[in-house]
ZAMARGU-4260 file (C-alpha; in steps of 0.2 Angstrom, whole numbers, plus 5000, padded with zeros to 4 digits):
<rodrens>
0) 5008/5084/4991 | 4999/5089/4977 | 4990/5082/4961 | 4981/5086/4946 | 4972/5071/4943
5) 4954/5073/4948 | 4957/5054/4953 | 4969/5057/4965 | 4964/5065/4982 | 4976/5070/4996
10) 4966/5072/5013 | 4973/5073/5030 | 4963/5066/5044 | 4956/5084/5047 | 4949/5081/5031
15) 4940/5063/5031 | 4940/5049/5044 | 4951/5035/5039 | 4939/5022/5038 | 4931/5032/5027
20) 4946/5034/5016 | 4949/5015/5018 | 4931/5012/5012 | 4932/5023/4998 | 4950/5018/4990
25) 4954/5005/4977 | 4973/5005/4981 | 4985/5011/4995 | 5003/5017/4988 | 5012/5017/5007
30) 5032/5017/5013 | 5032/5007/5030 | 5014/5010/5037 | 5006/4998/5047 | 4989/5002/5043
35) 4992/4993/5027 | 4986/4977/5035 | 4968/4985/5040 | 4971/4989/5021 | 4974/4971/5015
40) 4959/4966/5026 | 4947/4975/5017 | 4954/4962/5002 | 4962/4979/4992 | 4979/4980/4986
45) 4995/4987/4993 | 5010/4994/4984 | 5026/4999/4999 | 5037/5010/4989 | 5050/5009/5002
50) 5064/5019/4992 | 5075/5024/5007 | 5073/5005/5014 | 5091/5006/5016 | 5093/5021/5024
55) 5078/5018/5036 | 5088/5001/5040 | 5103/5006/5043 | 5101/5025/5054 | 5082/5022/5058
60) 5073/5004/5063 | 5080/4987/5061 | 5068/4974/5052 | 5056/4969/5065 | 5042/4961/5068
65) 5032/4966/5052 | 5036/4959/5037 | 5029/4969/5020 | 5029/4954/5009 | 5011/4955/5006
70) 5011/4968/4994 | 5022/4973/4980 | 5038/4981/4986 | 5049/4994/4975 | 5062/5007/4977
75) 5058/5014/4960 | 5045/5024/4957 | 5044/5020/4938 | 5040/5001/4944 | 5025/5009/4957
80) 5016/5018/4942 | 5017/5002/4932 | 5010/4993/4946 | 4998/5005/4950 | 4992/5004/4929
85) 4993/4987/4931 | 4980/4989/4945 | 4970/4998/4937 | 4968/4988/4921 | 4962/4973/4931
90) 4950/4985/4941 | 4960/4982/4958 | 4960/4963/4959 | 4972/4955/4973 | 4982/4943/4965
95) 4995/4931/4970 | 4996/4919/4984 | 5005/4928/4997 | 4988/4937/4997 | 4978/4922/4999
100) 4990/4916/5013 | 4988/4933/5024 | 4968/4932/5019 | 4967/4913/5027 | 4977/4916/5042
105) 4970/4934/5047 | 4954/4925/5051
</rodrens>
């Protein structure tokens, strides 16, 4: 991956220690990783852009156990930079009850 935003940073675990990157970011743009749960923890946003859902369903995993509901979910990338904008208009605020729902019953 590569960017030219100074905003944007790509690292590897080689580079920085998640926690550190979790600590450090406002958002977390992911496809099916787990990890976005520690993410939602931390009371910052998610956006899944999961556009191969159907491919990953049907050669790949069958929906399991983990249900990404919690954030925002496209297949289009055009919808993930609006969301993302959207984001950062309201300076990263979690909105929407599905958030509130996780929130109370993660404790």
């Amino acid at each position: 991956f590569k960017s030219k935003s100074e905003n944007i940073k790509i690292v590897n675990s080689k580079q920085m220690d998640i926690q550190d990157l979790f600590n450090t970011s406002s958002l977390m743009i992911t496809d099916y990783s787990s990890v976005s749960m520690d993410f939602l923890y931390l009371n910052k946003p998610v956006i899944y852009f999961q556009f191969d859902n159907d491919i990953v369903r049907e050669k790949q995993y069958k929906k399991g156990y983990y249900n990404y509901d919690f954030g925002y979910n496209y297949k289009d990338y055009k919808k993930v930079i609006s969301k993302t904008i959207e984001y950062i208009d309201n300076k990263f605020k979690l909105e929407g009850r599905k958030y509130n729902e996780w929130r109370k019953n993660a404790k």
